[in-house]
C-alpha positions in Angstrom: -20.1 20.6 28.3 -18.8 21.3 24.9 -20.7 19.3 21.7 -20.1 16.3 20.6 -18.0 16.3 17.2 -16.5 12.8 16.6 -16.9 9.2 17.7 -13.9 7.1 17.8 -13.6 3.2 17.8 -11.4 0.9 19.4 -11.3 -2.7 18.6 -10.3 -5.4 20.9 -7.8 -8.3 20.8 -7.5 -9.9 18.0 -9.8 -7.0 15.8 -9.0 -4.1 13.5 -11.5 -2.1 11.7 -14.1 -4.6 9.8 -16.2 -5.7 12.8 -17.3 -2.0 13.4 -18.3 -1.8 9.4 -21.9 -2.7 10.5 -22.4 -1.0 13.5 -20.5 2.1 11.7 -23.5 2.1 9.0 -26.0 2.0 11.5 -24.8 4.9 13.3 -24.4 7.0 10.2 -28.2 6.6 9.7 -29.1 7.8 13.0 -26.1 10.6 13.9 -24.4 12.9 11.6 -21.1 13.2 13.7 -17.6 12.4 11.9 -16.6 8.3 13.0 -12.9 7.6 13.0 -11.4 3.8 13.9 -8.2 3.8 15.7 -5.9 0.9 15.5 -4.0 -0.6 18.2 0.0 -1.5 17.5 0.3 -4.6 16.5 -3.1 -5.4 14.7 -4.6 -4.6 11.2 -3.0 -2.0 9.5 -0.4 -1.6 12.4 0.2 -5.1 12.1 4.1 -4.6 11.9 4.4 -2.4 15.2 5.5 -3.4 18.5 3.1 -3.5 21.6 4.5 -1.0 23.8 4.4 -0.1 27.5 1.2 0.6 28.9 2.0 4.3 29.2 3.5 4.3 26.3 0.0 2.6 24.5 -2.3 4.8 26.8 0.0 8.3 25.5 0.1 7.0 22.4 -3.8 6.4 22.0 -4.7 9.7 23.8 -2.8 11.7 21.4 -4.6 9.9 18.1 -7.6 11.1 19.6 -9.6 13.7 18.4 -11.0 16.4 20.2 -14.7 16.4 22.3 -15.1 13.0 21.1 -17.2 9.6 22.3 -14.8 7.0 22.3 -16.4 3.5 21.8 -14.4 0.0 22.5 -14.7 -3.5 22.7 -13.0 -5.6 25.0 -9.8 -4.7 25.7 -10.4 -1.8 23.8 -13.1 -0.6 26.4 -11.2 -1.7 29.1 -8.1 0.8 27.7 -10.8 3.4 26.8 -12.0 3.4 30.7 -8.1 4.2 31.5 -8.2 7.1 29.0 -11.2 8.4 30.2 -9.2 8.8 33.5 -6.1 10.1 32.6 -5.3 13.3 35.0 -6.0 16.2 32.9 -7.7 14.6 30.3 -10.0 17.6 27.4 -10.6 14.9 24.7 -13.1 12.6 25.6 -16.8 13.9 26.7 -18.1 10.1 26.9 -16.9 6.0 26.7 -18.8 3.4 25.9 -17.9 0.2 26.3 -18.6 -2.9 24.8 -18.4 -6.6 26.4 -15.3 -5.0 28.5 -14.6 -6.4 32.3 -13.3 -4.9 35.1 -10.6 -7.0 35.2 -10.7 -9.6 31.9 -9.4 -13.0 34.3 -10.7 -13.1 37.5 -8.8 -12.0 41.0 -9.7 -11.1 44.3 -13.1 -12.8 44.1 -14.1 -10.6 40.9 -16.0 -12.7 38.2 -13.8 -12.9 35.2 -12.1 -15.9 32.9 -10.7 -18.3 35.4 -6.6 -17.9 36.1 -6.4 -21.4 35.0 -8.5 -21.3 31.4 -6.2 -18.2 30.3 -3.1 -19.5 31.3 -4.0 -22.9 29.4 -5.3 -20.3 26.4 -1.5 -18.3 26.7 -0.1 -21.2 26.0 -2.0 -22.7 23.4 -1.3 -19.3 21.1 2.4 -19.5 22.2 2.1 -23.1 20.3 -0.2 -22.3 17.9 -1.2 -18.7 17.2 -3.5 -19.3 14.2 -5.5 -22.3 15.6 -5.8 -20.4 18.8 -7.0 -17.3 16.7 -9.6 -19.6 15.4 -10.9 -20.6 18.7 -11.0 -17.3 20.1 -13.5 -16.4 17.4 -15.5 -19.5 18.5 -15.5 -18.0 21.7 -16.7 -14.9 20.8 -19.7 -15.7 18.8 -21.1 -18.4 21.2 -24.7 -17.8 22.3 -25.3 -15.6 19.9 -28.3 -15.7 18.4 -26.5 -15.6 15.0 -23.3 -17.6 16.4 -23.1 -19.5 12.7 -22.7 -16.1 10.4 -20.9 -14.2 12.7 -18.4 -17.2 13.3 -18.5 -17.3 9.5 -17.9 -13.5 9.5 -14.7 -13.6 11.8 -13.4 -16.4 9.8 -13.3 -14.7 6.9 -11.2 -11.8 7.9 -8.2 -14.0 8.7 -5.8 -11.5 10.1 -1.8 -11.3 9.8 -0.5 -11.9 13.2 2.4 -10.6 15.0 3.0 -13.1 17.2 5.1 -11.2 19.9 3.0 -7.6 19.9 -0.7 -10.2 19.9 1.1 -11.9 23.5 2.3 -8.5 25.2 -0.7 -7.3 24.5 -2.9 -10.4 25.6 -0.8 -9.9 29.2 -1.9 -6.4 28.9 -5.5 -7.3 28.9 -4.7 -10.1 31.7 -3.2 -7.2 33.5 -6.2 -4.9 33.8 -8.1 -3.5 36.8 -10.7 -1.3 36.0 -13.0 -1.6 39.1 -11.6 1.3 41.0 -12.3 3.4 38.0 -15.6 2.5 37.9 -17.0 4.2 40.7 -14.9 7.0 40.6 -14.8 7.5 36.7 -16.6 11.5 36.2 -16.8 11.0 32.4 -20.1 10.1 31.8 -20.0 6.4 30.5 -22.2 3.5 29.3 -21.2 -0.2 30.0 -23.0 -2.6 27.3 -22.5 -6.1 27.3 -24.2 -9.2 25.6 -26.7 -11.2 27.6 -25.0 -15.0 26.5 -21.2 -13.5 26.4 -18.9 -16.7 26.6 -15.8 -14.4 27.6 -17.2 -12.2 30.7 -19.7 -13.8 33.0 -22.6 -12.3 34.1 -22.5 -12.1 37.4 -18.8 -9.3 36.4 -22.0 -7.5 34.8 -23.8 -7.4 38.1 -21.0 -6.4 39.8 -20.5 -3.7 37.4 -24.0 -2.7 38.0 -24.3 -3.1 41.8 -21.0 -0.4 41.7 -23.3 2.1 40.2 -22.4 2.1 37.0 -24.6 2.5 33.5 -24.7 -0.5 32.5 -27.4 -2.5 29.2 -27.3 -6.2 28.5 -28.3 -6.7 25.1 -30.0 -10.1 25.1 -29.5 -13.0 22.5 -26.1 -11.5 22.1 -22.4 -13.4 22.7 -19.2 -11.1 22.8 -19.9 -9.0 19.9 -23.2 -7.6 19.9 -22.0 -4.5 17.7 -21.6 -7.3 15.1 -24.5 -9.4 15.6 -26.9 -6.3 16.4 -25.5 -3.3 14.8 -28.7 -1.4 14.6 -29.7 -2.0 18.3 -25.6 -0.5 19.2 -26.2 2.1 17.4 -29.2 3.0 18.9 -28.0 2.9 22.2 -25.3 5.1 21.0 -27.9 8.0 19.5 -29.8 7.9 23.3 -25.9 8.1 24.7 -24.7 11.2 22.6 -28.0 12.8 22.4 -28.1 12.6 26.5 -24.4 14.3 27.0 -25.6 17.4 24.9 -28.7 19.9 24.9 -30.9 19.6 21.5 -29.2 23.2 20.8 -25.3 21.6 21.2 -26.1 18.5 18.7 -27.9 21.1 15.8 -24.8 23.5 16.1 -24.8 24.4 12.0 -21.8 23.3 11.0 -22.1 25.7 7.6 -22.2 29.3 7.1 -25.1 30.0 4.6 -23.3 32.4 2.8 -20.5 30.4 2.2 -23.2 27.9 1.0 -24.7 30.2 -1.0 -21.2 31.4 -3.0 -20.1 28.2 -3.6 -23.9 27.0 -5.4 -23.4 30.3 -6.9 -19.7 29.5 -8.8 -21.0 26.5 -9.6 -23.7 28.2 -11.6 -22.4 27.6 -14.8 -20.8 24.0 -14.6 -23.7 22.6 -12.3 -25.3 20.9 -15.4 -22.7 18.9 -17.0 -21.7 17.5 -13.1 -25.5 17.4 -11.6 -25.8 13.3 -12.8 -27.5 12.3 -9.2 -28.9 15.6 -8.6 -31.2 15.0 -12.2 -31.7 10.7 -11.1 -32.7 12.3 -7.8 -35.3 15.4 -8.7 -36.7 12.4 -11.3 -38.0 10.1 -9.0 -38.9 12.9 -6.4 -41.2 14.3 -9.5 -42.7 10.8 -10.0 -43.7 10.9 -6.2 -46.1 13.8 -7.5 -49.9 12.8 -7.5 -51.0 13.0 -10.7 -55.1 13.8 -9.9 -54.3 16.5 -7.9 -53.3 20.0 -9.6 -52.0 22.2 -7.2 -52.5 25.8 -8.5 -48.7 27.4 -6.5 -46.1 25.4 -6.4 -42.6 26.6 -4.6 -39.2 24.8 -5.9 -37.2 25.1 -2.6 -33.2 25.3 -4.0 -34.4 25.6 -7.7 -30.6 25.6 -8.3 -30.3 26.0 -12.3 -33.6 25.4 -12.9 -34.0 21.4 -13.5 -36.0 20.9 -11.3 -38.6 23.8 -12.2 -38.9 22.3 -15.9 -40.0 18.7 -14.6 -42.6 20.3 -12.2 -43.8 22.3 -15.5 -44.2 19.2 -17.4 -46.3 17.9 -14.9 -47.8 20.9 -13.9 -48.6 23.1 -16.7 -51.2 25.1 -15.6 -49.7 26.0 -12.2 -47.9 29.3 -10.8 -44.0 28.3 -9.8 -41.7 30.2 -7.8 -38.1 29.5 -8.0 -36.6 30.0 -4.3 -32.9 29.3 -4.0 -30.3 30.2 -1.2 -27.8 31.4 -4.2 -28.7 35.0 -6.8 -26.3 33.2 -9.3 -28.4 30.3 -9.5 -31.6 32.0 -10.2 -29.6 34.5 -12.5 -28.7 31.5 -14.5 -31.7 29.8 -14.5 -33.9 32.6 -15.2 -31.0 33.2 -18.3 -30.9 29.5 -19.6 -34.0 27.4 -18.2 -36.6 29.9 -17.7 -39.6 28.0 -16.7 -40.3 29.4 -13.5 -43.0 32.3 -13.0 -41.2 34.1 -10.4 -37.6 33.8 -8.9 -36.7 34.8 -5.0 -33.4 34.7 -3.4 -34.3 33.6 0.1 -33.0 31.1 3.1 -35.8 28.5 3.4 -35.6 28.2 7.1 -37.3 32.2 6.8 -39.1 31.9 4.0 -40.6 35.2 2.6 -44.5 33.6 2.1 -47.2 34.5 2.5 -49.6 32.0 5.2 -51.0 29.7 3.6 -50.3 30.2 -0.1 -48.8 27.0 -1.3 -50.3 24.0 -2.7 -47.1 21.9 -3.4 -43.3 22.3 -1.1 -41.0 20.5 -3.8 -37.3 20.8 -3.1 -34.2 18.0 -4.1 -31.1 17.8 -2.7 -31.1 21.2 -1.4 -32.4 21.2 2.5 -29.2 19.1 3.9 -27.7 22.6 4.5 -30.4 23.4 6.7 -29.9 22.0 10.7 -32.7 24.0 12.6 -35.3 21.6 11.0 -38.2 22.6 13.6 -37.9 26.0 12.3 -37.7 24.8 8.5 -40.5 22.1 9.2 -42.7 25.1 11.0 -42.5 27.3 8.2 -43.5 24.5 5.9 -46.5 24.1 7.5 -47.2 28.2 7.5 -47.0 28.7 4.3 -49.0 25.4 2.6 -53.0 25.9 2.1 -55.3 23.8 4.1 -54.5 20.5 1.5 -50.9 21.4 0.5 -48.5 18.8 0.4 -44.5 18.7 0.5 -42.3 17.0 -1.5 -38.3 16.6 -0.6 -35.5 14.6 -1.7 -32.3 15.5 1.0 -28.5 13.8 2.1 -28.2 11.7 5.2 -25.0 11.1 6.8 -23.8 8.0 5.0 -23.3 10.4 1.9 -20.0 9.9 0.6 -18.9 7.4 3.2 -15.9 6.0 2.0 -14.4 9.6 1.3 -14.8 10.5 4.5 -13.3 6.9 5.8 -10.7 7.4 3.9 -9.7 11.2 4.9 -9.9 9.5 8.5 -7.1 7.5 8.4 -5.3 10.6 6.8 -6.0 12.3 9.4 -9.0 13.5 12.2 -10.2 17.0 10.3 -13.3 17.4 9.0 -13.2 16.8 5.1 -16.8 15.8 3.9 -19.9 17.8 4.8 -22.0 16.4 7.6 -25.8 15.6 6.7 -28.4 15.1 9.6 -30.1 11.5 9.8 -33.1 9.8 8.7 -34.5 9.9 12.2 -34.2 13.8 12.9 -36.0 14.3 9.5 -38.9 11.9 10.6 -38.7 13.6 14.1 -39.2 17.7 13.1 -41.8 16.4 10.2 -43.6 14.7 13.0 -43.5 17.5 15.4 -44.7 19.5 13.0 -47.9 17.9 12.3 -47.0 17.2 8.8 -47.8 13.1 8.0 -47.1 10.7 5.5 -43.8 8.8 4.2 -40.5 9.2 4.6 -38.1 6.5 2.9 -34.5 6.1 2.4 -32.4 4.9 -0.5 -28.5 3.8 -1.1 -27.4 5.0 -4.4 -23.8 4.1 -5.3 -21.8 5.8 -8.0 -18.5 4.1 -9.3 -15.4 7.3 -10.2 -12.1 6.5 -12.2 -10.2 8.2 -9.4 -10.1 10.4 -6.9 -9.7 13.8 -9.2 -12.6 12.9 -10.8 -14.4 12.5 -7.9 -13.5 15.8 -6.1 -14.0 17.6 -9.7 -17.5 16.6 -9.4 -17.6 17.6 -5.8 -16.6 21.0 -6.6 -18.7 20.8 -9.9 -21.9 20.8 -8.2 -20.8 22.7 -5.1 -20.7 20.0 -2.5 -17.6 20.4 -1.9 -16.1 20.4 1.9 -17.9 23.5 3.1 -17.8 22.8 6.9 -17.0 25.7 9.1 -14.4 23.1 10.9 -12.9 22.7 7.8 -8.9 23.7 7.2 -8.6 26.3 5.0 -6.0 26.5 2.6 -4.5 24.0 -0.2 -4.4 20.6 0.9 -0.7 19.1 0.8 0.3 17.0 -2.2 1.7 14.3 0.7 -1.7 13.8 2.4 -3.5 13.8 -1.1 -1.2 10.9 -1.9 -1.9 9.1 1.2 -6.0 10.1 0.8 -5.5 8.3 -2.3 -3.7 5.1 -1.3 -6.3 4.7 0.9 -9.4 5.4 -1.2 -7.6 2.8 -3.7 -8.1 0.0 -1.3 -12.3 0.3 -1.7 -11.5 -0.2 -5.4 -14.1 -2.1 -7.3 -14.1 -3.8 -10.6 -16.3 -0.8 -12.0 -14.1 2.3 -10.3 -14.1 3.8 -6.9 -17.5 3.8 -5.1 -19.0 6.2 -3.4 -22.0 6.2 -1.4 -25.1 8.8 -1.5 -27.5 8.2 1.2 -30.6 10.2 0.0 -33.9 10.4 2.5 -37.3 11.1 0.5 -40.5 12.8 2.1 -44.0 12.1 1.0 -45.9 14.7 3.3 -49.5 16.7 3.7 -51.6 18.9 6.2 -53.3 16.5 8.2 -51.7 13.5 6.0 -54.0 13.5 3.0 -51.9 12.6 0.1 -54.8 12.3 -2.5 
C-alpha cells in the first residue's frame, strides 16, 4: 500500500469548515500529514452553488480529492465518503473514517435510523422555516453530550448563509442513502466512529453496523459531534487509524533531501541574522533550560547555523570545549567569519554524527532537528556519543508550524506548500526508546506579519522556505498568489496576519539525571 500523504474532511449537513478547527489542531500535534477540508455545493464557502445529481456530487468530490489520502466525514459526509471509497476504479483514497454516519440516515427495511415520520415532519418544518429549523438541528446535534451547553453555544455562533433549495436536495440526498451493502463488502480499510448519546442515529444502527463486521468505536459521553466535543480523543483515533494502514518505514518516508536542506541554510548564510527573530526567542529560553551547577566540559551545538546559538552557550559556559556541527559549510564559514565563538566547526548530518563514544557532556541544538525524520537513528546516536551523565538539550518544529499558511495554500489548491514537521508524540516516542528520560514540553508561539510578502521574505530569509521533495518546482503563478492571499486575508487580526509556530522542547539525560 502506498503512504499516507493527506487527510481530507468532509462536513455534514448543515457544516462547512469550523467544526473540524478543533479536531484539525489536535491532529496536527499528533501527525505531520498535510489536512485539507472540502466543501460540499451549497454550504460555506460554496454557499451560492447548486446541489447536483448524485453522480454529479460523488464525480465532482472524487476529483477534489487528493491523492493516497484518508478521507474523514461526518454525517452525510461519511455516508458520501463510504460511496467514494467504492467507486469502481477508485486510486485516491487508502482509508475513510466516518463519523456519527448511518447506513441509511431514516430508517427502512427494519434498519434503525430517524423514523420516516420525524424527517418528513423535520422536511417540512425547514421548507417553512429554514433558519429556526437550522437552530433545532443544532439542538439535536449536541444533545447528550457531555458538553451539550458549549457546543450548542458553539454551533450557534457560526450562523450559516443558507441556500434554501441546494440545503433541501441535499437533505433528500442524505434521506436517500443506503450504505449497508457497502459495508460488508467495502475493501478500503475503514473505521466507523460514533458518539455513545447521539440523538440523530440510534444505537442499536451502531450495532448493526458492528454485527456486519465492520470497525466500528463508540466514544462515550459524546452526542453527534464528538470531533467537536472531544477533538483530542478523534484525533487520537485517527493517529492509531493511519499509523495501522502503513509500516513505521511508509509514515517516516523523508519528505526532504538533505542537500537541498543544506543549500538553502547555506544561501541564507548572510541574511539569517536580520530574519532569525523566533529562531534567537527560541535558542534563549532553550539556553535558560541549561543547569547552572553543572559545567559540562564538551559541549556540541547540533545546527550551530550562524553561530547564535554557540555565543549564548559561551556565556554560560565559559570554560567548556564547543563544537559547532551544522548540516550547511556556508553556515559554519560564516559563523566561524563573523561570530567565532566556537572551538571547533564540522560539517556533518546529525543523524551520522562523526563522534567519538561517549564524548559529550551537553547535546544542545534549536530549531534545527525538524529536518531529521529517522529519529531512532538520530535519538541512538545521541545516546552514543553523551558521557555516562551527559544531557541533551533541543528546541524543534511540530506540525502546527505555520498552520494557517498551509490552510490557506489548501483551498488554493492540494500541493504541498509548507514543510511538514513530525509531532510531539514521535519525539517523546524515539527519546523514550532510546533510554533517554526527562521532559518534553510544547509551546504555541504566534507571530503577527503585515502581509503575505513579508511573510514568505522571512520564510526564505531564514531558509524555511517550502523545501519538500513533493513540492512544485518552478515560479508560482501571479493568479494563485492572488487567490493564496485572499484567503490568508480572511485570518486577519487587529495586529497583522498570524502565523503559528508550534515548537517542542526536550529536557533529557543518561539514565534521567538532570542535576
Amino acid at each position: 500500500m502506498s503512504r499516507i500523504e493527506n487527510l481530507v474532511f468532509l462536513h455534514g449537513w448543515d457544516g462547512d469548515r469550523s467544526p473540524w478547527q478543533p479536531l484539525l489542531a489536535a491532529v496536527r500535534e499528533q501527525l505531520a500529514l498535510p489536512l485539507h477540508c472540502m466543501g460540499l455545493p451549497g454550504f460555506g464557502e460554496r454557499s451560492a452553488e447548486p446541489w447536483p445529481q448524485q453522480p454529479a456530487l460523488l464525480q465532482q468530490l472524487y476529483q477534489s480529492l487528493p491523492r493516497n489520502c484518508v478521507l474523514v466525514g461526518h454525517s452525510l459526509g461519511g455516508m458520501l465518503a463510504l460511496q467514494l471509497a467504492a467507486r469502481p476504479g477508485q486510486r485516491k483514497i487508502r482509508g475513510i473514517i466516518t463519523i456519527s454516519a448511518n447506513a441509511c440516515f431514516v430508517e427502512r427495511d427494519n434498519w434503525p435510523g430517524m423514523p420516516r415520520r420525524t424527517f418528513e415532519n423535520f422536511r417540512a418544518a425547514f421548507v417553512r422555516d429554514p433558519d429556526g429549523t437550522w437552530e433545532r438541528f443544532c439542538a439535536l446535534q449536541s444533545q447528550g453530550d457531555n458538553a451539550m451547553r458549549a457546543l450548542l453555544k458553539h454551533l450557534k455562533g457560526r450562523r450559516p448563509n443558507i441556500n434554501p433549495e441546494a440545503w433541501l436536495q441535499s437533505l433528500d440526498c442524505l434521506a436517500g442513502l443506503d450504505n449497508r451493502d457497502l459495508l460488508q463488502k467495502l475493501a478500503t480499510p475503514a473505521l466507523y466512529l460514533f458518539g455513545g448519546n447521539d440523538a440523530l442515529v440510534p444505537q442499536v444502527a451502531v450495532e448493526e453496523i458492528r454485527a456486519s463486521g465492520a470497525p466500528v468505536a463508540v466514544m462515550e459521553g459524546c452526542g453527534h459531534k464528538p470531533h467537536l466535543s472531544q477533538p483530542r480523543q478523534v484525533a487520537g483515533w485517527l493517529r492509531h487509524f493511519v499509523q495501522g494502514l502503513s509500516s513505521t518505514a511508509a509514515l517516516a518516508a523523508e519528505p526532504f533531501d538533505k542537500s537541498a536542506v543544506a543549500r538553502s541554510f547555506g544561501r541564507a548564510a548572510a541574511s539569517y541574522d536580520d530574519c532569525a527573530h523566533l529562531q534567537r526567542a527560541v535558542c534563549g529560553r532553550l539556553g535558560n533550560m541549561a543547569e547552572r551547577r553543572w559545567v559540562p566540559r564538551t559541549i556540541v551545538d547540533l545546527g550551530s547555523g550562524t553561530g547564535f546559538g554557540s555565543a549564548l552557550l559561551r556565556r554560560h559556559f565559559p570554560q567548556a570545549r564547543i563544537v559547532a556541527l551544522d548540516l550547511a559549510e556556508a553556515m559554519l564559514r560564516f559563523a566561524r567569519r563573523e561570530q567565532p565563538h566556537a572551538d571547533g566547526y564540522i560539517a556533518a548530518d546529525a543523524e551520522q554524527l562523526p563522534l567519538a563514544d561517549g564524548s559529550v557532556d551537553l547535546v544542545f541544538s534549536s530549531l534545527a532537528l525538524q529536518w531529521c525524520y529517522r529519529l531512532p537513528q538520530l535519538f541512538a546516536e545521541f545516546d552514543r556519543v553523551l558521557a555516562p551523565r551527559g544531557h541533551c538539550l533541543v528546541a524543534t518544529l511540530g506540525p502546527g508550524t505555520l498552520a494557517e499558511l498551509s490552510s490557506s495554500w489548501a483551498q488554493v489548491d492540494t500541493g504541498v506548500h509548507v514543510n511538514r514537521f513530525l509531532p510531539l508524540a514521535d519525539w517523546r516516542d524515539a527519546a523514550g526508546q532510546s533510554g533517554l528520560k526527562g521532559e518534553v514540553q510544547r509551546e504555541q508561539r504566534l507571530l503577527y506579519f503585515d502581509s503575505l510578502r513579508q511573510l514568505m521574505q522571512e520564510l526564505k530569509g531564514v531558509g524555511a522556505h517550502n523545501i519538500n521533495r513533493a513540492a512544485r518546482r518552478g515560479m508560482t503563478g501571479r493568479a494563485r498568489l492572488q487567490r493564496l492571499e485572499a484567503a490568508y486575508e480572511g485570518l486577519r487580526q487587529p495586529r497583522g496576519l498570524p502565523v503559528s509556530y508550534e515548537v517542542i522542547y526536550l529536557k533529557l539525560a543518561r539514565g534521567g539525571d538532570q542535576g
